[in-house]
N, C-alpha and C positions, 0 to 999 in steps of 0.2 A: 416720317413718311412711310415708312416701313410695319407701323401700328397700324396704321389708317389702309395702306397694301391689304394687309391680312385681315380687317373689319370688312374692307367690301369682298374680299374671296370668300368669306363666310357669309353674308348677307345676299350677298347680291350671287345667286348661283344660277349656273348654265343650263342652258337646258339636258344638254349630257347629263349632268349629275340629279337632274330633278326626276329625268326617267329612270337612272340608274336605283335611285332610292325607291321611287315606286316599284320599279322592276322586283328588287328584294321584296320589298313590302308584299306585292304578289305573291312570291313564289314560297315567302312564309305564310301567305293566310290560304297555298294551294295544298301545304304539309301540316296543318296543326289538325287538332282532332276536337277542339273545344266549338263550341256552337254560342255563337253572341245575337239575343233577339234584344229588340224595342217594344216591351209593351206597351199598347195604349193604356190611355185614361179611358175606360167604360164605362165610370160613374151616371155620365150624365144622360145615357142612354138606358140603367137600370130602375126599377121603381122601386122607391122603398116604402115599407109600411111598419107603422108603429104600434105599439100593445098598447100606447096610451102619448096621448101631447102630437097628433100629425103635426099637429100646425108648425111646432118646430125641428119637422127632418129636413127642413131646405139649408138648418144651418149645419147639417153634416157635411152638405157638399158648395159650403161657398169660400170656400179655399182659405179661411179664415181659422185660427185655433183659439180665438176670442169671442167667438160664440159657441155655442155647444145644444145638443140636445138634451133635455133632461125628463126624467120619467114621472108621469102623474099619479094622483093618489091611489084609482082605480087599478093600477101594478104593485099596491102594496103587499106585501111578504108573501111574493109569487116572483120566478125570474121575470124579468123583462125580456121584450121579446122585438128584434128587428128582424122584418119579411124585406129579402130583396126576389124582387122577378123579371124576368127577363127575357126575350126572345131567344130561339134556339140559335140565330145567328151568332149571336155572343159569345163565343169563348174565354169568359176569365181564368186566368191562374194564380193568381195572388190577390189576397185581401188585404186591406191595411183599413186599420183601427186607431187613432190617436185618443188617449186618455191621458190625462192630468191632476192625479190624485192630488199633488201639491198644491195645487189651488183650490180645485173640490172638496175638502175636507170633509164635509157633510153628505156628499154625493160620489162615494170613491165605490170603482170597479176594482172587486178581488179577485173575480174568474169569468173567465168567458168561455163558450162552449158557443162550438159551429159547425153546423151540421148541413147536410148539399142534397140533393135531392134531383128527380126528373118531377117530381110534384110535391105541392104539401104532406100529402098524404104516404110518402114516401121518403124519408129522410133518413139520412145514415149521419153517425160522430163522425167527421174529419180532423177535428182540429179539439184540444181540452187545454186550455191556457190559464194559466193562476198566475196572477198578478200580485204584483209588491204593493203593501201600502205605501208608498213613496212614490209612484213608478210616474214618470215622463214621460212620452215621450209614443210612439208609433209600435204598438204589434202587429205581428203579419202572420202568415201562414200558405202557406199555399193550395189549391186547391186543385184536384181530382180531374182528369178531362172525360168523365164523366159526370159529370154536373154540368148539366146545360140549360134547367128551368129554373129552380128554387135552390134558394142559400138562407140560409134560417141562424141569428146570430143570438143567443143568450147569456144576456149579462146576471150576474147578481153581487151584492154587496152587504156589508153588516149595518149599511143605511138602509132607512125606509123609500129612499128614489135613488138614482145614478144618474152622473153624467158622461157622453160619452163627446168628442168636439171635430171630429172628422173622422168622414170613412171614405173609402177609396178601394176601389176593384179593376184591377190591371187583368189584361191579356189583349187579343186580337179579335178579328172581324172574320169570319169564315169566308172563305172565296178571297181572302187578301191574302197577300205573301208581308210575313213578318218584315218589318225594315231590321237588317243585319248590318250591324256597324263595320265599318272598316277597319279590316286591324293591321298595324303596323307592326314591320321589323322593329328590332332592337336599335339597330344604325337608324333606323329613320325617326325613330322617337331621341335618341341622340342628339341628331342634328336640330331639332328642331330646340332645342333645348339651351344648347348652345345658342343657336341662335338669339332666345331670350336672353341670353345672359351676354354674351357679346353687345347686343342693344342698350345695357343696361352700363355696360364698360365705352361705349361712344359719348353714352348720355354725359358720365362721369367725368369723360375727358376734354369733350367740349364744352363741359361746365366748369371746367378750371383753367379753358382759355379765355372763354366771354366771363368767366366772372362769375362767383357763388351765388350772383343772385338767381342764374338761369337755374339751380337745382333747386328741386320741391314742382318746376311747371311741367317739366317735362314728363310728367308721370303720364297726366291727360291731354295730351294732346288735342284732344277734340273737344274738351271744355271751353265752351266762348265767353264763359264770366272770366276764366285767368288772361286770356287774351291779354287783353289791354291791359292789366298790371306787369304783364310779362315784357309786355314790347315798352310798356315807360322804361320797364330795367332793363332792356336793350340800350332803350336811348339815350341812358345814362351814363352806359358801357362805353358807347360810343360818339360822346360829346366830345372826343377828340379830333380834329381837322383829316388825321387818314388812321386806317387800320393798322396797328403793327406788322410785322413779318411772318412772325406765327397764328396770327389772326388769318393772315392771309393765305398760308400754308394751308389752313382747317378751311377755309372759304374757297380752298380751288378744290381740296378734295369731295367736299360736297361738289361742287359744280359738278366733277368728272361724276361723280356716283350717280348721278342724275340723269346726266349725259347715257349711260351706262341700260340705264333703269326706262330712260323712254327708249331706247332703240328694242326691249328686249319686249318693252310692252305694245312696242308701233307692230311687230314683229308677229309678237300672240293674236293681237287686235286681226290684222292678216287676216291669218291662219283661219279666227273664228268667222272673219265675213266671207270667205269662198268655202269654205264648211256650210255655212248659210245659205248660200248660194247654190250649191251641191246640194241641199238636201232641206224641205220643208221643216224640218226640226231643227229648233236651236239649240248651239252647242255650250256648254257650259265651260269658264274658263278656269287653268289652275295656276293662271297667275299671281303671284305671292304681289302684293303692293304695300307691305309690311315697312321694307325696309325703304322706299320710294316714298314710303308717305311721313314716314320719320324725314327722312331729308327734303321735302317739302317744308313742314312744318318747323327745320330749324331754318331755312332761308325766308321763311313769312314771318319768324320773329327778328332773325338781321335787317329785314327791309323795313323795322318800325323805327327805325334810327335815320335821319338825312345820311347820314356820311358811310350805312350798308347800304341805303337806297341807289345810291350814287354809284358805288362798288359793285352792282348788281347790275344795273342797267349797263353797266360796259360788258356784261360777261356776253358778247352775242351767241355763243354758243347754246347758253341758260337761257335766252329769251327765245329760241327756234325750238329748246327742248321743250319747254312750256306750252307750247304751241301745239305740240306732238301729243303731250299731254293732255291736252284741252280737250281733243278727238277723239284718245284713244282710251283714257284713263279710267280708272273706274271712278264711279260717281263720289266718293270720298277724297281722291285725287285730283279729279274738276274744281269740288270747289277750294282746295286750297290753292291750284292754278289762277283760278278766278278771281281769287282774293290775292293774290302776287302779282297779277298782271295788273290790276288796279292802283298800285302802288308802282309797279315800275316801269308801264307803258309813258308817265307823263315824262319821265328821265329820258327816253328815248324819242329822236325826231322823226317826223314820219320818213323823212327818205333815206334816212339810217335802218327802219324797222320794214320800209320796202327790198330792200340791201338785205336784210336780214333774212328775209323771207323770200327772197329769189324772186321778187315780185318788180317787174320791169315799168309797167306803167305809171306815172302816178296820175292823180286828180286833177282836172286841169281847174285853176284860179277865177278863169273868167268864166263866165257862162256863154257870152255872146260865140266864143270859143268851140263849145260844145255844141252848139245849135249849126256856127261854121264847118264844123266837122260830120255833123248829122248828115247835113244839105248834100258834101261831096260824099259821102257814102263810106269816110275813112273810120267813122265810129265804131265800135265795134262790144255793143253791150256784156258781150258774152266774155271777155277779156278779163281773167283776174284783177282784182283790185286789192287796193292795201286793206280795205276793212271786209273783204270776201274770208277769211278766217275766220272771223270773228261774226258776223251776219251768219253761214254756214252753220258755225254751232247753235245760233240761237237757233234756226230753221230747222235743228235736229231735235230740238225739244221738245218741240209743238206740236200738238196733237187738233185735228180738226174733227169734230162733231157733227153729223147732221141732221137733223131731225124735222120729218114730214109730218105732217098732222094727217090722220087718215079720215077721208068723209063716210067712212061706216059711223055704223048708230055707239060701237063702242069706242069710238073716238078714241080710240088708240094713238099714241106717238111714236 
């Protein structure tokens, strides 16, 4: 109990300590002096021109290294020669060239030379690259923030053509602000760290209670082909009449971690809808559902057994947090919800699950009943019901569309 203590103090953390570690994290990225940009891909916005073969520069830029461009007769024993142009908007700073002498044998690039310019007619050396007959693989170079029209790239080789099999030209868009990555403390890159490894030590230990065969599924979790082989070797696990003692030890501390995990998520969920509410902008959330969706995901594989099923649907606790979950969870957490409830709603009777759910009314049997209660005025449609949970989510789903036909001549929609 005391293993399992100290898995969800690490897993499952407060929100004291989730500020606390951003807090660091802050006030290391308010003191450091290094500068972290994102460049874009601005390939697809540059034009490129060829000294011979246009028809194949598309395969410079089709993300592929199994096509390539390669240079026609009319380049013979003269450099070849790539024109990139571009809008002054454009600011690249880095070039990337990928060559494959090792496949090209006949077509191998020994030097490249690159040269940048505000025009054709204007061009200065930036870059003089000499290449390995052997070479693999992506060269780069950087480029000038003076270079804002023309980039002029010249290959040659002790063949009569070259090939060259992707290019690529990084930087930013003028008038945008670079995306700067976050950067983290030491502690905060730590913790997180542990935290993988800690996951990795639950996985361990509850696969040596349920049994070797749960190790090798729990890697993917979200693989829906291991599904079903996994939960047969649950149900294997658990072809015995009741669960052991430490079966059951391991099956209350998931519940609590759960229990644990939707209050803290019901909690965020909050937070984010009067934030919403407060302000036309949506707010973004930094809820971890890491270790929630791990414990999800081992109670959807004890539920593929009758005798977890059984041992699940008593948990009333599990079935109200599930619930909580359904609402509030994130879309990766729903449908494991959805897929648990599906299995463990039929173990549960409805006025156990009305009980459950603080839900006072039930459905009345008769009809005639209901039309009797309409007539005196005691109905009251607006009164929770045992399946308003559950109707409520779907009605959160759904999206309505509406489309006019306009009687103008461009009949527009």
């Amino acid at each position: 109990s005391k293993v399992f203590s100290n898995i969800s103090k690490i897993l499952s953390r407060s929100e004291e300590e989730t500020e606390e570690i951003y807090s660091i994290a802050e006030s290391h990225y308010s003191i450091t002096t290094a500068k972290v940009e994102c460049l874009q891909d601005l390939t697809a916005n540059i034009e490129i021109i060829a000294s011979s073969r246009q028809a194949m520069v598309g395969s410079l830029t089709d993300s592929s290294t199994e096509t390539f461009w390669e240079s026609g007769e009319e380049d013979r024993n003269r450099p070849k020669i790539l024109t990139l142009n571009y809008v002054a908007e454009l600011c690249p700073n880095m070039i990337y060239v990928h060559i494959d002498n090792c496949r090209d044998l006949a077509n191998k690039v020994t030097l490249l030379v690159i040269k940048a310019g505000t025009s054709i007619d204007d061009l200065h050396k930036i870059s003089h690259l000499e290449i390995e007959p052997r070479w693999t693989g992506w060269v780069n170079t950087s480029l000038p923030e003076e270079c804002r029209r023309v980039i002029r790239l010249e290959l040659k080789g002790p063949d009569h053509s070259l090939r060259i099999r992707q290019l690529r030209v990084l930087g930013s868009m003028e008038g945008q602000a670079q995306v700067v990555k976050k950067q983290y403390s030491a502690a905060a890159i730590q913790h997180r760290l542990c935290e993988v490894e800690t996951l990795k030590v639950f996985r361990l230990i509850v696969s040596q209670v349920f049994g070797k065969h749960l190790q090798g599924f729990q890697s993917d979790q979200e693989d829906q082909e291991s599904n079903d082989l996994k939960e047969h070797m649950v149900g294997i696990l658990f072809s015995r009449s009741k669960l052991t003692h430490l079966q059951k030890q391991v099956c209350c501390h998931i519940v609590d971690a759960i229990r644990k995990e939707a209050a803290a998520c019901k909690e965020d969920w909050e937070v984010r809808l009067h934030a919403a509410s407060a302000s036309s902008n949506t707010t973004s959330s930094d809820f971890q559902d890491t270790y929630c969706f791990e414990m999800l995901s081992m109670v959807l594989a004890l539920s593929g057994s009758p005798v977890g099923r059984c041992y699940l649907s008593q948990q009333h606790d599990l079935v109200n947090d599930l619930f909580i979950l359904l609402h509030t969870g994130s879309p990766r957490v729903q449908r494991q919800v959805t897929l648990l409830l599906r299995r463990i709603l039929p173990e549960v009777s409805p006025s156990k699950l009305a009980s459950i759910l603080n839900i006072s009314t039930m459905p009345l049997q008769d009809l005639n009943s209901v039309a009797a209660l309409r007539n005196d005025g005691l109905f009251n449609p607006h009164t929770e019901a045992i399946l308003d949970p559950l109707l409520s989510c779907i009605a959160k789903s759904l999206t309505v569309q509406v489309k006019i036909k306009s009687s103008t001549k461009d009949n527009k929609v």
